[in-house]
Structure formats: C-alpha cells, structure tokens
BALOBA-1460 file (C-alpha; in Angstrom, 3 decimals):
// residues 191
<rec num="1" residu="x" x="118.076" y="93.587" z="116.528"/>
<rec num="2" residu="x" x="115.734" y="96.260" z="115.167"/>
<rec num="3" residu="x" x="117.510" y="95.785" z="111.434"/>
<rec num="4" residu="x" x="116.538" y="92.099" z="111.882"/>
<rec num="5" residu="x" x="112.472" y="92.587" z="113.216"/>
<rec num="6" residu="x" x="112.059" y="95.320" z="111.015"/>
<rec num="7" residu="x" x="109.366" y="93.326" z="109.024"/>
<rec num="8" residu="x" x="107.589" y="91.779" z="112.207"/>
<rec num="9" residu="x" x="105.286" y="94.943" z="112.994"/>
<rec num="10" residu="x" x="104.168" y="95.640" z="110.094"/>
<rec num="11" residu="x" x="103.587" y="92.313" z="108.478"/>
<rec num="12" residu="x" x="101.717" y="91.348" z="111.824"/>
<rec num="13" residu="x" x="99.810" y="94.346" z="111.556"/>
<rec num="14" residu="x" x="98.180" y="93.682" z="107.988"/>
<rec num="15" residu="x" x="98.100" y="90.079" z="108.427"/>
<rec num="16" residu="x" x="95.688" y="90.587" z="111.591"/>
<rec num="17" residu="x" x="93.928" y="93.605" z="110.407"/>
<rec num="18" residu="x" x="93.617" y="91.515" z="106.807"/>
<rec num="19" residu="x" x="92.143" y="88.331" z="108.806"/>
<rec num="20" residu="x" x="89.491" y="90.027" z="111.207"/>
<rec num="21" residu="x" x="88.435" y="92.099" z="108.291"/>
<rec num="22" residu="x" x="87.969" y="89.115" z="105.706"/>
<rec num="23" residu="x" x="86.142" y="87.741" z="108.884"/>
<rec num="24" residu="x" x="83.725" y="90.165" z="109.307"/>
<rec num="25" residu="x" x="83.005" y="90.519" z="105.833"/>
<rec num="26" residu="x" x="82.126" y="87.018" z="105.327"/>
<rec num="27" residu="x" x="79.029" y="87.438" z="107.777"/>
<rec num="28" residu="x" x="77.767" y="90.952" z="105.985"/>
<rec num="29" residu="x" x="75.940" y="90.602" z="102.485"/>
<rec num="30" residu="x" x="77.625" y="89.875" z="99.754"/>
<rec num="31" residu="x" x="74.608" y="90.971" z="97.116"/>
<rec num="32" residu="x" x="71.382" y="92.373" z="96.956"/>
<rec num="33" residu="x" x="68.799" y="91.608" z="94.292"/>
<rec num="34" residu="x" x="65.809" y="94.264" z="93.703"/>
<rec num="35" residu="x" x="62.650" y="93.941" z="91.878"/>
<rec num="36" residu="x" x="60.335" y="96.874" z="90.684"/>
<rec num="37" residu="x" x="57.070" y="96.110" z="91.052"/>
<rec num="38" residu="x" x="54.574" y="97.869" z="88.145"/>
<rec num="39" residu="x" x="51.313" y="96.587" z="89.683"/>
<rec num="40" residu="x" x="51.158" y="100.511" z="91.247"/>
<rec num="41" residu="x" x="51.682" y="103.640" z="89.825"/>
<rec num="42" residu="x" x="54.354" y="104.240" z="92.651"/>
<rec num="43" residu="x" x="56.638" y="101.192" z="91.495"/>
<rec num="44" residu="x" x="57.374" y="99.743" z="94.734"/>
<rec num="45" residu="x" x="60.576" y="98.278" z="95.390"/>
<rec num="46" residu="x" x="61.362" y="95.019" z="97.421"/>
<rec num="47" residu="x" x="65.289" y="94.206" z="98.198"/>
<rec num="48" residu="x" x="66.731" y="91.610" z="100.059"/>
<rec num="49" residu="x" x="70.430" y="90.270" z="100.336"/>
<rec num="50" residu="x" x="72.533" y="87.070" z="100.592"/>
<rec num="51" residu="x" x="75.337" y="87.267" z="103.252"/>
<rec num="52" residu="x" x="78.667" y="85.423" z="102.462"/>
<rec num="53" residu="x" x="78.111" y="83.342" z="105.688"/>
<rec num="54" residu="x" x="74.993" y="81.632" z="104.298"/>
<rec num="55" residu="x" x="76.427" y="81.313" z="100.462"/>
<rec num="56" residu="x" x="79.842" y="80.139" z="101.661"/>
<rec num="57" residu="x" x="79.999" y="79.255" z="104.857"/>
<rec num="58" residu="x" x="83.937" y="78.029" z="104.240"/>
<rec num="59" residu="x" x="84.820" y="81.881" z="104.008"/>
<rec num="60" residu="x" x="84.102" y="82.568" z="107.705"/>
<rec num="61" residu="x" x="85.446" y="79.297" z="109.144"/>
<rec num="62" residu="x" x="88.792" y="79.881" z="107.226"/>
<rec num="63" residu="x" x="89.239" y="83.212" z="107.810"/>
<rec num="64" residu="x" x="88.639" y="82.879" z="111.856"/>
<rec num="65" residu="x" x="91.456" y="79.837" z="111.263"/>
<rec num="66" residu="x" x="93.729" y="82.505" z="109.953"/>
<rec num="67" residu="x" x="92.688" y="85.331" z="112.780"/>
<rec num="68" residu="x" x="93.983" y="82.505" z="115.164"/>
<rec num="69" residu="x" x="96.530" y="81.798" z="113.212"/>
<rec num="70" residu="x" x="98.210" y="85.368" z="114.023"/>
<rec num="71" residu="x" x="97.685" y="84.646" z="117.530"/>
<rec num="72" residu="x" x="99.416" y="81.556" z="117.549"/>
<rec num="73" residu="x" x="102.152" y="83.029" z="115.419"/>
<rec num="74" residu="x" x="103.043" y="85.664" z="118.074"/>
<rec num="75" residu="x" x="102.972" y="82.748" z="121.016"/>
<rec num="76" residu="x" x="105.376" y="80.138" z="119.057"/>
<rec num="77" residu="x" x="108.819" y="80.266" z="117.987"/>
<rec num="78" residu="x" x="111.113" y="78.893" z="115.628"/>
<rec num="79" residu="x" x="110.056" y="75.736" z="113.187"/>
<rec num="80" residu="x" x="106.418" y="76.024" z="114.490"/>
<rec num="81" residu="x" x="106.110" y="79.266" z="113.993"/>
<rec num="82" residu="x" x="106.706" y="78.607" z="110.127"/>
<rec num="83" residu="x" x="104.273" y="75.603" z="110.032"/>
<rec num="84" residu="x" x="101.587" y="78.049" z="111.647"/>
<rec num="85" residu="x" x="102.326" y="80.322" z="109.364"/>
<rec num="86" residu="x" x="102.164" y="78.107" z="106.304"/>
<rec num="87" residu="x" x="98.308" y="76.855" z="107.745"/>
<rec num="88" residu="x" x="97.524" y="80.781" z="108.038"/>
<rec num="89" residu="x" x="98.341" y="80.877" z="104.256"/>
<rec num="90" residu="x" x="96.736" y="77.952" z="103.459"/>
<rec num="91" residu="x" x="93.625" y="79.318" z="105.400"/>
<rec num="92" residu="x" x="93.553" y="82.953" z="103.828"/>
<rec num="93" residu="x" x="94.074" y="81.392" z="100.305"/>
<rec num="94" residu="x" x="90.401" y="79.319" z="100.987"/>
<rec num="95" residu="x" x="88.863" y="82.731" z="101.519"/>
<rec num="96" residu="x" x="90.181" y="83.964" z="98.420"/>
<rec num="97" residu="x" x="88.823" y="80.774" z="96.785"/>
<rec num="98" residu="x" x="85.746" y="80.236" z="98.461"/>
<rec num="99" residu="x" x="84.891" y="83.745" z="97.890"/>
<rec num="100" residu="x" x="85.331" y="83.484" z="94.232"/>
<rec num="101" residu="x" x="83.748" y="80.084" z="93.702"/>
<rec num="102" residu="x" x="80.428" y="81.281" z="95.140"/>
<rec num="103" residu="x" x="80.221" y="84.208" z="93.085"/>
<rec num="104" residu="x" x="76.838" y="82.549" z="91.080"/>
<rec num="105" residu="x" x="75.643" y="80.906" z="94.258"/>
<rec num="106" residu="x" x="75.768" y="84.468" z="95.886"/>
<rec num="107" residu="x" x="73.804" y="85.933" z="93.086"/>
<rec num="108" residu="x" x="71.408" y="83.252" z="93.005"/>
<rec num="109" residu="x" x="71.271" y="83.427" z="96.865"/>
<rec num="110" residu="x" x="70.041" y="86.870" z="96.790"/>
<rec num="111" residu="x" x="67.486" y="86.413" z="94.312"/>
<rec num="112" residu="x" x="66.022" y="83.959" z="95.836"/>
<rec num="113" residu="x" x="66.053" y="85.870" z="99.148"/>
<rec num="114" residu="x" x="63.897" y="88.661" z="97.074"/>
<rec num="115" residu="x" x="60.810" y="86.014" z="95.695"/>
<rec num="116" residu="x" x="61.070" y="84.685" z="98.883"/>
<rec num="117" residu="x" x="59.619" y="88.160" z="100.187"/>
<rec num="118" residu="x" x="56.860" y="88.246" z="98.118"/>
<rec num="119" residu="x" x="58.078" y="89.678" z="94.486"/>
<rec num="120" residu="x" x="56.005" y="87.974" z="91.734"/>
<rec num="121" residu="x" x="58.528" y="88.919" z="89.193"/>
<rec num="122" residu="x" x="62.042" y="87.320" z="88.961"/>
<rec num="123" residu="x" x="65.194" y="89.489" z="90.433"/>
<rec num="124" residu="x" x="65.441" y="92.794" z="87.645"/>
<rec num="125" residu="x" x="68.606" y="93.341" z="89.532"/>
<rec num="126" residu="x" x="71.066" y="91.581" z="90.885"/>
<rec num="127" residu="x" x="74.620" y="93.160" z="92.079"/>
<rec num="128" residu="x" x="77.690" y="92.685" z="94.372"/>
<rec num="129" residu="x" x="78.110" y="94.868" z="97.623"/>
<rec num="130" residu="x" x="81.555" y="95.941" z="98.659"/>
<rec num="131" residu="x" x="81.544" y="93.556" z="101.281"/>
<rec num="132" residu="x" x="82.256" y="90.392" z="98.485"/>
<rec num="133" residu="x" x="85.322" y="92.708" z="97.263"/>
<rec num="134" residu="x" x="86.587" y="93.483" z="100.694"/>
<rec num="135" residu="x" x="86.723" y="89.998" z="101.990"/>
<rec num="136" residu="x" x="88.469" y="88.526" z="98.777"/>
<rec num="137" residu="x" x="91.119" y="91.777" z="99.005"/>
<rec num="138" residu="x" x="91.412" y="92.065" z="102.904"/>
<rec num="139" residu="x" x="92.403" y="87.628" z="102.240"/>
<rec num="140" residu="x" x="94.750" y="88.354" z="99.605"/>
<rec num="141" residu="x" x="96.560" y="90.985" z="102.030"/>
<rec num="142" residu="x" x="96.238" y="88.308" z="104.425"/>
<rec num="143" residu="x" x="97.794" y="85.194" z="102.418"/>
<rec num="144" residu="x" x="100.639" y="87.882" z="101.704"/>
<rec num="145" residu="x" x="101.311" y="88.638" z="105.247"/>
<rec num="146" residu="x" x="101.685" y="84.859" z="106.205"/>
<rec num="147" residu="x" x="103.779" y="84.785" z="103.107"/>
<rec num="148" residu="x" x="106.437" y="86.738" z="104.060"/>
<rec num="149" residu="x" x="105.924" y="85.344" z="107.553"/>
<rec num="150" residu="x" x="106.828" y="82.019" z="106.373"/>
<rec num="151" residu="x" x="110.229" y="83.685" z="104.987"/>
<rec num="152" residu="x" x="110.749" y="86.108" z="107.915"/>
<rec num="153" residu="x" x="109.984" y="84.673" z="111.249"/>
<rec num="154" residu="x" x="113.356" y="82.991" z="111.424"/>
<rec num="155" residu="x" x="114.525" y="86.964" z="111.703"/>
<rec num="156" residu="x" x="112.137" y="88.338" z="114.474"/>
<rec num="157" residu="x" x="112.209" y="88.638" z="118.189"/>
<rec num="158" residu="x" x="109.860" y="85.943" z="119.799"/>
<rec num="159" residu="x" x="108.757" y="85.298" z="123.564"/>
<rec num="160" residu="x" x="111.785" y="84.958" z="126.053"/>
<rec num="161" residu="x" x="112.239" y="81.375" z="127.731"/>
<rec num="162" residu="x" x="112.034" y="83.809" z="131.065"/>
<rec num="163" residu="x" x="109.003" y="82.530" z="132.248"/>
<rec num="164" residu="x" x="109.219" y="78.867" z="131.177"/>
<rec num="165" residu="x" x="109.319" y="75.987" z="133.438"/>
<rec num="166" residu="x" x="112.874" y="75.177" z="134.993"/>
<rec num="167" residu="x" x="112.371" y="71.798" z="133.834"/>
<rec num="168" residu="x" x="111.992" y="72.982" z="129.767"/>
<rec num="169" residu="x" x="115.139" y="75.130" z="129.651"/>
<rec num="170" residu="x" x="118.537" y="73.479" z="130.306"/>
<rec num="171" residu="x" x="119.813" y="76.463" z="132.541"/>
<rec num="172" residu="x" x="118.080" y="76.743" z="135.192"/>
<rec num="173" residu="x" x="120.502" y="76.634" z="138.741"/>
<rec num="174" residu="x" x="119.141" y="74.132" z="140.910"/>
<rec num="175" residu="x" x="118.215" y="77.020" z="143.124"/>
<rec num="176" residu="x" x="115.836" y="78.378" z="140.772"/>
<rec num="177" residu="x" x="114.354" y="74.661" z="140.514"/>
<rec num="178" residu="x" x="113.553" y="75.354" z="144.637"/>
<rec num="179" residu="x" x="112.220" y="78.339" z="144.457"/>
<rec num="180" residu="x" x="109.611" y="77.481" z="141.559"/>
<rec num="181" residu="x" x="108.280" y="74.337" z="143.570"/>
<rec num="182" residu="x" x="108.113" y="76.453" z="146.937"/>
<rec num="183" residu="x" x="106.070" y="79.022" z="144.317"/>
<rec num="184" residu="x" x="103.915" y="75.778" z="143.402"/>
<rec num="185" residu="x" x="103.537" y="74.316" z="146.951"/>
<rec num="186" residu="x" x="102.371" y="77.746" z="148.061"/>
<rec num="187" residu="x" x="105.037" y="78.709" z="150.457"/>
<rec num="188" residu="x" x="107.213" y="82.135" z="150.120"/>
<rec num="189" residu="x" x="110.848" y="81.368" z="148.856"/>
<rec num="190" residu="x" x="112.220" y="84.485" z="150.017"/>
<rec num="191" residu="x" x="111.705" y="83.890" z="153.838"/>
C-alpha cells in the first residue's frame, strides 16, 4: 500500500501549499509605479501600488476554487475525485492566465494609483513586485499537482466507508442497522 500512495503526500502537499500561496498573492501588489518630483531640491518621491485583487479579480476567485479543490479531493473517492481534480486544474490554469493577461492592466493600475496621489508628472517608473511572479509560479506548481492527481488518485488510500451510513454500504449486519437508529433516537445500544 505505501508503493501505491507514494505520490499522495507529496503531490497534496504542493498542490495545497501552491493554491493558498497563489491565493494570497493575488490580494498583495502586483506593481508599484514611482514618480520623482523636481519641484524641490530634495526630489521627493511618491509610490503607490496596484494589488492583483483589484487588476484581476479572476486570480483570487480561481485560486480559492482550487484551495477548495484540495479539500474536496482528500474527502471524495474514486471517479469524483478525478472530476475534482480536473476543475482544480482547470482553476489553477485561470490563475496562470489571468495573471498573465493583466500584465498591462497591472502596470497601468499602478500608475494610475500614483497621479491619483497627487504626482503632476506621469509614472517615471513602473515595475513588477515578486508577488505577480509568485502567484503565476506558486499556480503553475498548482495546475501540476492536480495534474498528476488526475493520473494518480485511482492509486491512493482514500476515507474508509467505516463511518458511513448502514444504509450506503451493502454490508452492514442488520444488527449494526439497530444499533445506528438507537444512536439516532438517542438511546444507548449497549444496555
């Protein structure tokens, strides 16, 4: 059984740590513009940022879709484990895109965010934090980890039928039947 799971820790591990990561990325700035004002002698500088939540608000729905995803992956078993799966790559493969598609609207974002505070002369720099990189990277590790999920799952351990109803597994005794509706009426079954 270990041979066969072997993948499941580690694949779950970088496919949740991927997701909450491209998550909270998304809501941290994704650029900063700065402009140097030479009205003083001191050359003041005014910054301001664009977060990837307010540029591409997509990035932070879909990545929170694939952080539940993982959840839901370690609940289900079997076929709908794979469709789940297939959605959490689906979902991490929007960050990736999302990310990259607002690349000018980020920029733009950000300069306007620094003549909105005041700076008479357009944005003399714009750049990208580390945040934009990590969310696109910390997806891509993501989108992998559902990928091999989609080929794995079949192989690793999942949830015992244990504590499922009697009337959803086909062998339960009749005696276990009694004692789970003298559980439910609220009486003891072992007196």
């Amino acid at each position: 059984m270990a041979e066969r799971s072997r993948s499941f820790a580690p694949t779950l591990l970088a496919g949740l740590a991927g997701a909450a990561l491209a998550a909270v990325a998304a809501g941290r700035d994704w650029a900063t513009a700065t402009v140097t004002s030479t009205v003083s002698s001191a050359g003041a500088h005014t910054t301001a940022g664009a977060k990837g939540s307010g540029s591409a608000p997509l990035a932070i729905a879909l990545a929170l879709v694939a952080l539940a995803a993982w959840g839901v992956v370690l609940v289900v078993r079997g076929r709908t484990r794979r469709v789940v799966a297939v959605v959490g790559a689906l979902a991490s493969t929007g960050v990736v895109v999302t990310t990259v598609a607002s690349l000018g609207r980020v920029r733009t974002d950000a300069a306007r965010a620094v003549q909105a505070q005041g700076a008479l002369a357009p944005a003399t720099h714009v750049s990208l934090t580390g945040w934009f990189v990590v969310c696109v990277v910390a997806s891509l590790v993501t989108a992998a980890a559902f990928v091999v999920a989609v080929t794995a799952s079949p192989r690793w351990p999942s949830m015992g039928s244990r504590y499922d109803a009697p009337a959803t597994r086909a062998s339960a005794a009749p005696e276990e039947r009694d004692m789970w509706r003298a559980l439910d009426e609220g009486r003891d079954p072992t007196q």
